[in-house]
C-alpha positions in Angstrom: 158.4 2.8 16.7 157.2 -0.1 14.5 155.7 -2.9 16.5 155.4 -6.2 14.5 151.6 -7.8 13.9 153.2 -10.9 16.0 155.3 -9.0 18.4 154.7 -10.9 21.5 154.4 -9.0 25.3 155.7 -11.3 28.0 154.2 -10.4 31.1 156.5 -11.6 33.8 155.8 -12.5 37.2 153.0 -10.2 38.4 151.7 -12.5 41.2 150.3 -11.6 44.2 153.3 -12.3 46.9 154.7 -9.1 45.4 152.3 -7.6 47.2 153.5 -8.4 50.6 155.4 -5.3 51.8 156.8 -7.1 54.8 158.8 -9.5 52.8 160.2 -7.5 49.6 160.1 -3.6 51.5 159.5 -0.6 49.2 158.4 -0.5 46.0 158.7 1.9 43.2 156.1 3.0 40.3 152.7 2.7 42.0 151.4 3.1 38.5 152.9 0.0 37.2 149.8 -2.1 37.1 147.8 0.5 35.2 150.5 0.3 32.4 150.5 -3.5 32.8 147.1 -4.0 31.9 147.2 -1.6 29.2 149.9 -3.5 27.3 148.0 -6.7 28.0 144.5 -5.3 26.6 145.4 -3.8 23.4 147.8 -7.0 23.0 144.7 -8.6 23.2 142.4 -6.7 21.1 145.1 -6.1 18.2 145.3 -10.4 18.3 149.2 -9.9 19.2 150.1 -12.8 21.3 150.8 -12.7 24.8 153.1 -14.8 27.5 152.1 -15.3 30.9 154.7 -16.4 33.1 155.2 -17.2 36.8 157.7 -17.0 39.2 157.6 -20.9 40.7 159.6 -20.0 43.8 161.5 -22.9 44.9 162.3 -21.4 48.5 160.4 -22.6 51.6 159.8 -18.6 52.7 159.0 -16.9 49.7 155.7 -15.3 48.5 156.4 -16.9 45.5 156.0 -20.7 46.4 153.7 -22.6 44.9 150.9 -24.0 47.3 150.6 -20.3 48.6 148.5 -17.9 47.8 150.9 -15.8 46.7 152.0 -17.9 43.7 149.3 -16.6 42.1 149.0 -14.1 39.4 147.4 -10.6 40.5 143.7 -10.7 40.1 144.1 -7.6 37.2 146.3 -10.2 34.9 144.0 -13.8 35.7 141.2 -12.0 35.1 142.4 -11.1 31.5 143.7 -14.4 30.5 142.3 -16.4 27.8 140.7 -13.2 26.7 142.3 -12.2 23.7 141.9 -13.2 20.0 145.6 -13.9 19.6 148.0 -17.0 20.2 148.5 -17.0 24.5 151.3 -19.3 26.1 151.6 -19.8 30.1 154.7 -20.7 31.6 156.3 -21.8 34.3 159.8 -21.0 35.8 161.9 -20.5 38.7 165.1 -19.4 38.0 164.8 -15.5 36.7 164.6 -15.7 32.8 161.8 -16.7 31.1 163.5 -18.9 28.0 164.4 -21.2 31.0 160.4 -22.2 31.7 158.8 -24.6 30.7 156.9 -24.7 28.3 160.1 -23.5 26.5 159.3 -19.9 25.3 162.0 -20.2 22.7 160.6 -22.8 20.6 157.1 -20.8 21.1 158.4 -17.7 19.7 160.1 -19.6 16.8 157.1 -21.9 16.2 155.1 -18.8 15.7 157.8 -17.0 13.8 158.2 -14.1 16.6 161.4 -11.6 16.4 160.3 -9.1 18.3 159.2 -8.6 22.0 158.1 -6.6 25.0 159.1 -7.3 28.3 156.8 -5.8 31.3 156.5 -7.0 34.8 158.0 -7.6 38.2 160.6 -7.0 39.2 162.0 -4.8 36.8 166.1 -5.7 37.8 165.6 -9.1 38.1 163.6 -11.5 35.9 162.1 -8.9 33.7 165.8 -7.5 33.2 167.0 -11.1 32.9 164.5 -11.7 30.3 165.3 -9.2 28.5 169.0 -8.9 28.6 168.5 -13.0 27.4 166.2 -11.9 24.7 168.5 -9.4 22.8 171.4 -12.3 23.4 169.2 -14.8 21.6 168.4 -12.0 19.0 165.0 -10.9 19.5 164.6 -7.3 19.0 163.2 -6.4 22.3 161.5 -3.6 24.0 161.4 -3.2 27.6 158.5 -1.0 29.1 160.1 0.6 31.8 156.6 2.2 33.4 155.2 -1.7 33.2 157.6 -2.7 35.5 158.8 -2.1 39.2 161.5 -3.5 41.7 162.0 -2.5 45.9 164.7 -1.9 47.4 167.8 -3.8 47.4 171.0 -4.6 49.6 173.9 -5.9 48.2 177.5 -6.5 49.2 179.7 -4.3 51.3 176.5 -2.7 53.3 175.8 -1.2 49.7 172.0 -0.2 49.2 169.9 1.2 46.4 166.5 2.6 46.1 164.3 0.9 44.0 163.8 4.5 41.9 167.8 3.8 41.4 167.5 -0.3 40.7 165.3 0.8 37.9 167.0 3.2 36.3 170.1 0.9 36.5 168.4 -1.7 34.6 167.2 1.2 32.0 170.9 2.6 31.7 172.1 -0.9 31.3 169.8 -2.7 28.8 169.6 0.4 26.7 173.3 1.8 26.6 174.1 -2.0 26.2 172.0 -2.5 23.7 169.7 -5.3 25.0 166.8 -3.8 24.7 165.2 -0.1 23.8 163.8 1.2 27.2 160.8 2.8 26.4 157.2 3.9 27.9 154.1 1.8 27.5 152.6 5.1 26.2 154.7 4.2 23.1 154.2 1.1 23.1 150.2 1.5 23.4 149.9 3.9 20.6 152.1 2.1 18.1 150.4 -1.4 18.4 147.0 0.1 18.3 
């Protein structure tokens, strides 16, 4: 695996109303956050640059609103921002893929001539898929660290449910047999950009 000087990780959405059981239900890959701040750190220290983006939740009820507490990024990923010796961008959004934020990631990426990124984050089907999917559609060669992310469990129509174990491997079997993105393990990732 050959990861570019200037690959950029985008780090989506790890705020703290993920955190609130009650709200989202079960969750999947307790070790997500340990893999997180991995790929952030040795981003970081190998002066690759990293996007931070947040989920601005326009919805009255959701964890994600801004004004509450849980609009803000989990203490593990604030704490490590503005710490690396490599370009850094923080963006806004609140629809689920990140190259509709503001600032716009797209120009970012171009300005800094970036063609190749990670994806990690929450939740893994949603905006980090979305992401992702929007990524390899726009050209980037991408690379979605499946271990970095996690989802809960989800309802959809008909009375249909899926585990989040399932939702995940979904999103795996769909951006890699489709050929958005290669699904790989921040393990990889880690050792290659070292």
């Amino acid at each position: 695996m050959d990861i570019a000087e200037n690959a950029a990780l985008v780090v989506v959405d790890v705020q703290v109303g993920f955190d609130e059981e009650a709200y989202w239900g079960p969750r999947n890959n307790p070790a997500a956050e340990e893999n997180i701040a991995g790929l952030i750190d040795v981003w970081q220290s190998s002066g690759r640059p990293v996007v931070f983006v947040r989920h601005d939740s326009p919805k009255p009820d959701s964890p994600l609103r801004v004004g509450y507490p849980g609009n803000d990024f989990q203490p593990y990923v604030e704490e490590r921002r503005g710490k690396g010796s490599g370009p850094e961008l923080f963006l806004t959004k609140s629809v689920n893929s990140a190259f509709y934020g503001t600032p716009d990631l797209g120009a970012w990426l171009s300005g800094a001539g970036v063609r190749q990124i990670v994806v990690a984050g929450i939740q893994t089907n949603m905006c980090a898929e979305t992401t992702a999917r929007m990524a390899g559609n726009l050209g980037y060669e991408v690379f979605f660290a499946l271990d970095a992310t996690y989802t809960f469990d989800g309802k959809g129509p008909w009375g249909w449910t899926l585990g989040a174990e399932e939702l995940a491997r979904a999103t795996a079997v769909s951006l890699h047999g489709g050929g958005f993105a290669k699904v790989v393990r921040s393990a990889e990732l880690i050792a290659a950009a070292e």
